[in-house]
C-alpha positions, -999 to +999 in steps of 0.1 A: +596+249+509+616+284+509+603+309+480+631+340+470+623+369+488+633+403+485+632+434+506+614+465+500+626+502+506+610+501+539+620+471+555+594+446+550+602+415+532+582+404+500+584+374+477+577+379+443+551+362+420+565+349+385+541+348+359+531+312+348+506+317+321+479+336+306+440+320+306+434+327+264+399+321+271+391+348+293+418+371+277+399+398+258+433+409+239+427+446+255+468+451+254+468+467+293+494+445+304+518+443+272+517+483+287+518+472+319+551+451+314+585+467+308+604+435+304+591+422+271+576+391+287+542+395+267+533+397+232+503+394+207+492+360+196+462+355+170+444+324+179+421+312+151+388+295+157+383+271+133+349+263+139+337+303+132+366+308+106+376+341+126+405+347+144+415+373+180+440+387+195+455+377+229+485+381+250+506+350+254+539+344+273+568+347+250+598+354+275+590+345+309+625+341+316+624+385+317+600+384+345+611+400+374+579+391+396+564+426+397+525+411+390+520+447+374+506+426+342+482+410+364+467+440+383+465+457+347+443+431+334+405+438+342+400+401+335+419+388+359+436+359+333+469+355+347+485+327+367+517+335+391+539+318+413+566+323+440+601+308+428+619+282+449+649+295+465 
């Protein structure tokens, strides 16, 4: 199977990684990649835990259809939560 590829300023070729999902058990709703991403792909979610009757912040995958396959959301996040994949060409 062939993934797109592009080609960087200096000649090397590179195939981008899509984001797929976000782990919202490890995510500690720090907000580094919401920064991280200039597309608008993430946004807040409040998950409530029913059990505890409290609720947290995450990120979650609104718009994944904006990602341009940077990763820059994945090497902002210190828990490592994020799930990517090359695209079929």
């Amino acid at each position: 199977m062939s993934f797109i590829t592009g080609i960087t300023k200096g000649g090397t070729t590179w195939t981008p990684t899509f984001v797929e999902g976000i782990d919202h058990e490890k995510c500690i709703g720090c907000g580094r990649c919401y920064k991280a991403c200039s597309r608008k792909v993430l946004a807040p979610l409040d998950i409530e835990d029913e059990e505890n009757y409290t609720s947290r912040m995450v990120m979650d995958v609104v718009d994944a259809d904006n990602c341009i396959g940077c990763a820059a959301c994945g090497v902002a996040c210190p828990k490592k939560c994020f799930s990517f994949a090359p695209m079929a060409a």
